[in-house]
N, C-alpha and C positions, 0 to 999 in steps of 0.2 A: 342173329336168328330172331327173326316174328314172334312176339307171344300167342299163344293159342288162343288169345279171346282176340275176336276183331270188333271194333266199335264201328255200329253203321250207321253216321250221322247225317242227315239227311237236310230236306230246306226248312226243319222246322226249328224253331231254338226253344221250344217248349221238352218237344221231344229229345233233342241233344239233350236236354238235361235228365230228363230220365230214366235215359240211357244212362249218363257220367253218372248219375246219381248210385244205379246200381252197380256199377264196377265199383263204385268209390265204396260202396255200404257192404260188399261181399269181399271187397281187398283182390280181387282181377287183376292182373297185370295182363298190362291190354296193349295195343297196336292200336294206330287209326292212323289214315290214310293224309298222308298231306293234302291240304296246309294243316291238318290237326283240329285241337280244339278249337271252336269257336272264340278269339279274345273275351271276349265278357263273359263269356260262360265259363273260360279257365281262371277269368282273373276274380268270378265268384267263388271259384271252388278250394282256390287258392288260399283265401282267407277261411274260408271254414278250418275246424280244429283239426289237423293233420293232414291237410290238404293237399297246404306246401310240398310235405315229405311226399303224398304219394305220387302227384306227379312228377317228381325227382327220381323216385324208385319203380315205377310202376307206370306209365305210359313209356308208349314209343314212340317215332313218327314213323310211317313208310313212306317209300316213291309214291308221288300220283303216276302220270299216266307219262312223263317227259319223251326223250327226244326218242326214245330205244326204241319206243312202240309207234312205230309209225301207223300213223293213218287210223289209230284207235280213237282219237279224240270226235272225226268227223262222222267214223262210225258207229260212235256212242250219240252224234246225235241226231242219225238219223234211225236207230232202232229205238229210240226214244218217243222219235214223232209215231213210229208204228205199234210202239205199244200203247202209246197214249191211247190208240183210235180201238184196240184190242179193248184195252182196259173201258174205256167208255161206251164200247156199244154192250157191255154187258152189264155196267155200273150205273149207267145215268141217272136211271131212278131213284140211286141214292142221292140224286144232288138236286131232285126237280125242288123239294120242297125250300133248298135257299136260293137256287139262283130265279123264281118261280114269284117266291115274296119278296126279295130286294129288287128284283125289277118292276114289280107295284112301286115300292115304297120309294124308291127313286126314279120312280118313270123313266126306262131306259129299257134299252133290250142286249145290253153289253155285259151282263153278270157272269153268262156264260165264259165268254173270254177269261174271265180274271180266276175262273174255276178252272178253266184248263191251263194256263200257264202256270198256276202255282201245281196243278198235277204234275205239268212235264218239267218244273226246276227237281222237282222231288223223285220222278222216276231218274230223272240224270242223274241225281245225286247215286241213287242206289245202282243201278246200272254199272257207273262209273265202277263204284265199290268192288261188286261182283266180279267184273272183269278185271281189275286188277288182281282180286285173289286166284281167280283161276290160271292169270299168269306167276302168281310171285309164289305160292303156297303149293308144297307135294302133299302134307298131310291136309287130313280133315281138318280145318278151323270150327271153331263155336262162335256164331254171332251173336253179337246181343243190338236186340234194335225194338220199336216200341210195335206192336200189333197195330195196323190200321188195314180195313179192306185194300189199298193200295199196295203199302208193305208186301202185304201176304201177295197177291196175284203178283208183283212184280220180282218176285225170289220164286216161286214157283215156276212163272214163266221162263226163268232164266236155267235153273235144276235141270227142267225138261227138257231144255232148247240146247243147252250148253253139257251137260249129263253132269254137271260140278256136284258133286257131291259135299253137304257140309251139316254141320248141327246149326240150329238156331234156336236161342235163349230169346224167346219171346216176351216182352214185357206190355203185358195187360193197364192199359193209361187210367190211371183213374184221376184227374188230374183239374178236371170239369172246374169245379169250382175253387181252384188255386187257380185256374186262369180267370176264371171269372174278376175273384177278389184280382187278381194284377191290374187286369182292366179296370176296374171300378176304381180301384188306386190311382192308377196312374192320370186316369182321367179329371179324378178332382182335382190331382195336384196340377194337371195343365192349367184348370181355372184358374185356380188361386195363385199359380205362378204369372197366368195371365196378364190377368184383374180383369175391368170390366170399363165399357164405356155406355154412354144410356143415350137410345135413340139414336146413333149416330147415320145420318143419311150415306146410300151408299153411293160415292163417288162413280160418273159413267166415264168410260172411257171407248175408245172403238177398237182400239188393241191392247191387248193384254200379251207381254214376254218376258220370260227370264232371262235376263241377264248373263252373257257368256263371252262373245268375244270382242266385249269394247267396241273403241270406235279409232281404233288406229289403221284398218284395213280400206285400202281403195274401193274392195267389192266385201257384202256382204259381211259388213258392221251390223252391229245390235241392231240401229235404224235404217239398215236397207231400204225397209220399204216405206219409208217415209219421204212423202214429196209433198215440199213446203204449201205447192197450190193446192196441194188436194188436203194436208192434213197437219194440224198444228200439235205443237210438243204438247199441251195438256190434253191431246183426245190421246195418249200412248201412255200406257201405264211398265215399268220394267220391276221386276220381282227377285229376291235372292228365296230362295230354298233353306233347310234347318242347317245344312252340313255341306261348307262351300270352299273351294280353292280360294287362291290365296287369288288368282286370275280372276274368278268371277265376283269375291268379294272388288276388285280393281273395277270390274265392269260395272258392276254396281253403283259405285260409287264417280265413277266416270260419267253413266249417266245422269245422279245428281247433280253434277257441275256444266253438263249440257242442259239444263233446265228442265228435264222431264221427269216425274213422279215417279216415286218408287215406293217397296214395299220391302219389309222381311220379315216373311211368313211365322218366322219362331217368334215374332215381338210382338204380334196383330194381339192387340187384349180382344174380350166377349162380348160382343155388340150386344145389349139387350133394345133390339129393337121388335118388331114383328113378327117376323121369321126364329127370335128368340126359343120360344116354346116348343116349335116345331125341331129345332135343332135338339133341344134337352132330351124330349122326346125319344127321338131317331136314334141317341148317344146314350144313354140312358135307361130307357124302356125298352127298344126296340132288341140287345141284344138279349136279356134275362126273357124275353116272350119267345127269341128263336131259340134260347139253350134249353127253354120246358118243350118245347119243337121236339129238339134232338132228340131229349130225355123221351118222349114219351114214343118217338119213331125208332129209338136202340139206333140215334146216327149223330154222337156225341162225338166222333170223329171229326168233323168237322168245324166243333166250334172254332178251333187254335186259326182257321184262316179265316173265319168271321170274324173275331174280332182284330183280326189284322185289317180286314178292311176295314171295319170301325174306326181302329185309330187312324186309318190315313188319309180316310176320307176327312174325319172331321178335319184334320190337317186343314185339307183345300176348304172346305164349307165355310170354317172360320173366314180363310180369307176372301170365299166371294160373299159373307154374307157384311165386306166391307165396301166391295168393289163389282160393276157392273161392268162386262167390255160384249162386245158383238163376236168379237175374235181370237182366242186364244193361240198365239206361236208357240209351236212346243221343238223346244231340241229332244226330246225323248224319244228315241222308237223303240226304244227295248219294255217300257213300262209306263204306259199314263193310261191303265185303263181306266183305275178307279180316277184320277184325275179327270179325266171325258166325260164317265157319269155323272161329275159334282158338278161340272162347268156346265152340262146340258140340261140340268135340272134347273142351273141359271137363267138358261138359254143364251149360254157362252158356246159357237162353236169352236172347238177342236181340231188346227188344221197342223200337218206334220209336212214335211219335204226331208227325203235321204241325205243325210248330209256326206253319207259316205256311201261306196260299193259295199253294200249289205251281201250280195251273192256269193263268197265265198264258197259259205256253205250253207244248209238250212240249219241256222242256230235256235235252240228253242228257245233261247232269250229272245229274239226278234219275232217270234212268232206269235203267233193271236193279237196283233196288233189293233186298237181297238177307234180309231180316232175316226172325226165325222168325215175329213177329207184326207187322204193320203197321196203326197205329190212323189210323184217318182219319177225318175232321169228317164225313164224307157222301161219296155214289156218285162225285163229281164228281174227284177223285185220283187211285180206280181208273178210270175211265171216262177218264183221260188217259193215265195210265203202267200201269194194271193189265197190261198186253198184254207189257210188258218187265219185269214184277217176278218173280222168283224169289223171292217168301215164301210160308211156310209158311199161313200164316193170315191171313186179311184181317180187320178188327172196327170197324165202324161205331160213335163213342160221341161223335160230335157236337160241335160247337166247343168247346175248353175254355178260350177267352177270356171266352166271355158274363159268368160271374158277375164277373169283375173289373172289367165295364162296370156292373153294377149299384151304386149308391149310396142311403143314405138322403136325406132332404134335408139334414139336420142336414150328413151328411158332404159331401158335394154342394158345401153354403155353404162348407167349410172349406176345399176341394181347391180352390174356384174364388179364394177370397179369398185363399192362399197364391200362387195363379199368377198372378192377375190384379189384386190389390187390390182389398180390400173394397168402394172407394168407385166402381167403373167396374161400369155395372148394365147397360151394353149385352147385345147379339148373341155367340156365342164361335164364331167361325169358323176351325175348328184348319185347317192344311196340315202334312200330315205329308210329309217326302221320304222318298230312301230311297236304296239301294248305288248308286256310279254308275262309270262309267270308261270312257274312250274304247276300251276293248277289251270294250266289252259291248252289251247291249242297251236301255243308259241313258248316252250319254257325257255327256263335261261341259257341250258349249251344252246340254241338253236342261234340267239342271238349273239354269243361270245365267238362260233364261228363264221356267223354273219361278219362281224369285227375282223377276225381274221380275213376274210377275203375281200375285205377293203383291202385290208395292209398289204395282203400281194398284188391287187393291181396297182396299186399307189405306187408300190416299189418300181412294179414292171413298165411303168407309166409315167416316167417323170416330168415329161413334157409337157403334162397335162394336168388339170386341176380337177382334186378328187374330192367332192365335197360329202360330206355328212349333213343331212337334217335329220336331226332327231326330234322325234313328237312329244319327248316329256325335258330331257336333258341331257348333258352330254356324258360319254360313257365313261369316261374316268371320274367323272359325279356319281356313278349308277354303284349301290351294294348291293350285292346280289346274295344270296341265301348259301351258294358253294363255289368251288374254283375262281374264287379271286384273284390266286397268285395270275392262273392261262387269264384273268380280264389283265390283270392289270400288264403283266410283259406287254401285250397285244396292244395296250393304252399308250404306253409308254414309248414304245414305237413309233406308235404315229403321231404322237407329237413332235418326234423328231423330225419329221418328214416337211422337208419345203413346201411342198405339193398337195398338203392333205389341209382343208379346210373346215370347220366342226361351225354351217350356219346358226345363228343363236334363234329360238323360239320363236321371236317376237316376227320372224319374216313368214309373211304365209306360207305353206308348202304348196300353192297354185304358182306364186311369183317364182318359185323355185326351178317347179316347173320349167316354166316359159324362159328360165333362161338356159335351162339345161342342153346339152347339144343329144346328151341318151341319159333317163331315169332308169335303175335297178331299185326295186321293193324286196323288203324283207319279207319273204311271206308272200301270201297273196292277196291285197288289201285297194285300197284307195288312189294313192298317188299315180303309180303305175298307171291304174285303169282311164285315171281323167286324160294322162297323156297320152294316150294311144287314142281317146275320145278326139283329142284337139287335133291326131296325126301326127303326132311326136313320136320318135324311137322310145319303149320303155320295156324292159323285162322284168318278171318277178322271177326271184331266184326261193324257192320253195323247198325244206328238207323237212317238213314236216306230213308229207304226205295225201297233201287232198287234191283228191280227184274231182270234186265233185262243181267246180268253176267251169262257166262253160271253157272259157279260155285255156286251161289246166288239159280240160277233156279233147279238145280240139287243136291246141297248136304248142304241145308237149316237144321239147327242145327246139322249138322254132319262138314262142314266146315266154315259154315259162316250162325254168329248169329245176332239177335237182343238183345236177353235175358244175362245179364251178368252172373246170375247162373250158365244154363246150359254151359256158356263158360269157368266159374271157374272149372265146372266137367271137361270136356272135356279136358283142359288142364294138371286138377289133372291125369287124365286117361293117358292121353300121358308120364306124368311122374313117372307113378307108372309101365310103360310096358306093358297097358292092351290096348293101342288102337296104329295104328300109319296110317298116312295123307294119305301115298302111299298104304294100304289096302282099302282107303276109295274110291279114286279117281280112277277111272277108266285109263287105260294105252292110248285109243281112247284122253280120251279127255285131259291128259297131252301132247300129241305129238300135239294137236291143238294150243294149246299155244308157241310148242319148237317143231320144225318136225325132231330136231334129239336128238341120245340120247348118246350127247358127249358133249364136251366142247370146242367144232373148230370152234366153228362160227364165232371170230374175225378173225380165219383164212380165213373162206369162206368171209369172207367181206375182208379183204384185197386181197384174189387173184380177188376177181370179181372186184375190182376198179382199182385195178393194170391195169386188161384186158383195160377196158375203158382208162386207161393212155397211153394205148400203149407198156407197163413194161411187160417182158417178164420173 
């Protein structure tokens, strides 16, 4: 049974704690929604004097939103986007005076972006909340959650709209200057953890990227776009980030032994050069002049994402006040906005390409995307989030997976005899999975039945080679949070199995692709879509309920299922010659996805950065 207090922890980690704070100080035995406490916030609270014991006695965890509630995840976010626009055509005013003076003070006109994305991670949060209690709870619950004009309108709007009835234990923030002092803390200790370097000239470069997937790939390595006549390893600068895989630290360090300069961002000591003062400044003065702002406007609510972008700007500032590029590569589409304004204040552009089919659904992660150029495979990206992007330049240059699906036969024989063994001449029926977590919109039943229905066609299928690519590891590797025993039977099985093949990471999932004879997706995600791009048989097998693909919307048991059955036919059908993807799919709406119908797009994306470089 639910405790009668629910904790509504939301995107802030100022305000989680003020919230924990007063459950922990009035002794609440409370609920919160998984995944729960924030780590760092439980493992503060922990060490405090009786900490331990309360959350031992006294939290709970619930279900988030998992497999039962279908179609709530995609629904949550698209009433997210609409209350955002609710919330802000009656709010803005509150926000003219920071997004108004940080676009002064960094010459940019992208402030707004990073005001509405951190609004709509914070409505979802609450949102989320709500509609799980109106699902899980008969009686009244008492919330306890922090006052902020947002807070307030988005439980109101939910009351009215939904009739949920509940209490809410309001906590009034007074908090202003314990955030301040954190900032002001934390900040010096970055210096002095730093150190300093005096005058250092900033190195030019004509590309600036992070580091991600090595240089082991035929197509679109870290240095894609490097062509030896047009550009030498010291005009390419590659970057690690504070907090890095164990892969991109590899990549990293890969590109040191390819001879091209790199960086990581947590070790850059404090340039006192020029630009010195002006940095101190901005870090320094600029947030205590917008918190007497707030103070004297009664809109001290919003210091807590000031100086989040404080800190993270100065993150980037340190490192371009080391390093000068014309062109920024970003893997990021979910979040560089404040990254875009630090780099354009360099006059570093900010150029992004989809690395994956984003169109699922409208995520408000993906949303307000804020970069100078944005390259997209086809209409179908804009036509989902163009309405929230704040970039500069939109540029159409078409999948840049296609050619790494492409093979000779020669290579073909070799890619497949390395995966599958020379001497199995069957069917290659890949399942690729994909991200999953009971706080998303793929929990874990969705993928431990996913599992399962490999092992009945593998069974029913012996002739044939059923392979697995998994995009983190493999699943008798995977712990998962509950029913381990149904993973592990399910695991153990298919290890037994002749016919079932588990590809290791290190092979692209495009080469996967191109050898496959039919791709099935967990979900409805990327892999799938490039192959049906190339003309390849692929179906996504979906039990999590979104409608909102165009694909999903339009060729429901013809491309993408719920029902495992009809997926078993379908597939049988592609393999017997009776059916095939590209009959089914419209030519309209494959060019929506890929607006050409070639495999030049990595060239179109090289000569259009090229341009921006100046590279003739």
């Amino acid at each position: 049974m639910p405790n009668n207090y629910i904790l509504i922890l939301g995107n802030d980690l100022v305000e989680n704690a003020q919230v924990m704070f007063r459950a922990w100080r009035k002794g609440y035995k409370v609920s919160v929604f998984y995944p729960g406490i924030p780590s760092k916030l439980g493992s503060f609270f922990r060490k405090l004097p009786g900490g331990k014991k309360y959350f031992e006695q006294s939290v709970s965890i619930l279900p988030s939103v998992g497999a039962k509630t279908i179609g709530l995840w995609y629904d949550l976010s698209e009433e997210t986007m609409r209350v955002l626009d609710l919330y802000y055509k009656q709010h803005s005013p509150d926000y003219d005076y920071f997004i108004t003076r940080y676009n002064r003070i960094y010459q940019t006109n992208k402030v707004e972006a990073f005001v509405k994305k951190q609004m709509s991670r914070q409505i979802f949060a609450v949102l989320k909340h709500l509609h799980l209690l109106k699902r899980d709870f008969l009686e009244e619950p008492t919330l306890v959650m922090v006052r902020t004009p947002l807070n307030d309108f988005v439980t109101q709007y939910f009351m009215e709209h939904y009739g949920l009835k509940v209490r809410i234990e309001f906590i009034n923030s007074h908090a202003s200057f314990l955030l301040l002092g954190m900032y002001y803390g934390k900040m010096i200790l970055n210096f002095v953890r730093r150190g300093f370097v005096l005058n250092q000239q900033r190195k030019k470069f004509l590309f600036i990227k992070e580091s991600v997937t090595g240089f082991e790939r035929k197509y679109l390595n870290d240095d894609f776009f490097v062509e030896s006549s047009k550009i030498k390893k010291e005009d390419v600068l590659f970057y690690a980030l504070e907090d890095q895989s164990e892969g991109r630290n590899l990549a990293l360090r890969n590109a040191q032994e390819k001879g091209y300069q790199t960086a990581r961002l947590r070790m850059l000591k404090i340039n006192i050069n020029q630009n010195f003062l002006k940095i101190v400044s901005r870090y320094f003065l600029t947030p205590a002049v917008t918190f007497l702002g707030y103070a004297l406007k009664n809109k001290t609510f919003m210091l807590s994402d000031t100086l989040l972008f404080h800190n993270r700007a100065f993150y980037f500032e340190n490192f371009m006040n080391h390093f000068d590029g014309k062109v920024h590569l970003s893997h990021s589409d979910h979040d560089d906005v404040i990254l875009t304004i630090v780099l354009n204040k360099y006059g570093t552009k900010n150029v992004i390409v989809n690395w994956s089919d984003l169109t699922a659904y409208q995520d408000p992660v993906l949303s307000f995307a804020a970069h100078n150029v944005y390259m997209s495979w086809g209409d179908n990206t804009f036509n989902v989030y163009g309405h929230t992007f704040y970039v500069d330049e939109k540029v159409k240059i078409g999948c840049v997976y296609k050619a790494g699906c492409r093979f000779s036969p020669e290579e073909r024989q070799q890619l497949r005899g390395n995966i599958t063994g020379h001497s199995f001449q069957g069917k290659i029926i890949t399942f690729f999975d994909t991200s999953f977590s009971n706080d998303s919109n793929i929990p874990e039943e969705i993928y431990i039945n996913y599992l399962s229905v490999i092992l009945e066609y593998a069974q029913k299928h012996p002739e044939d080679v059923i392979v697995l690519k998994p995009k983190s590891c493999k699943p008798w590797d995977m712990v998962l949070s509950a029913d381990m025993p149904r993973l592990n039977k399910i695991t153990d099985a298919l290890k037994l199995l002749k016919n079932f093949v588990v590809v290791d990471t290190l092979y692209p999932f495009e080469n996967i692709l191109g050898l496959s004879d039919v791709s099935i997706n967990m979900s409805i995600n990327t892999p799938a879509t490039i192959a049906l791009i190339c003309g390849y048989d692929a179906f996504y097998y979906d039990q999590t309920g979104n409608c909102q693909h165009l694909l999903a919307n339009k060729y429901f048991n013809q491309i993408v299922f719920d029902d495992k059955d009809k997926l078993f036919a379908q597939i049988d059908a592609v393999l017997a010659g009776k059916v095939r993807c590209k009959d089914i799919i419209s030519k309209q709406d494959i060019r929506s996805f890929d607006a050409y119908d070639d495999d030049k797009a990595i060239d179109r994306m090289k000569d259009y950065i090229y341009q921006l470089a100046g590279i003739n």
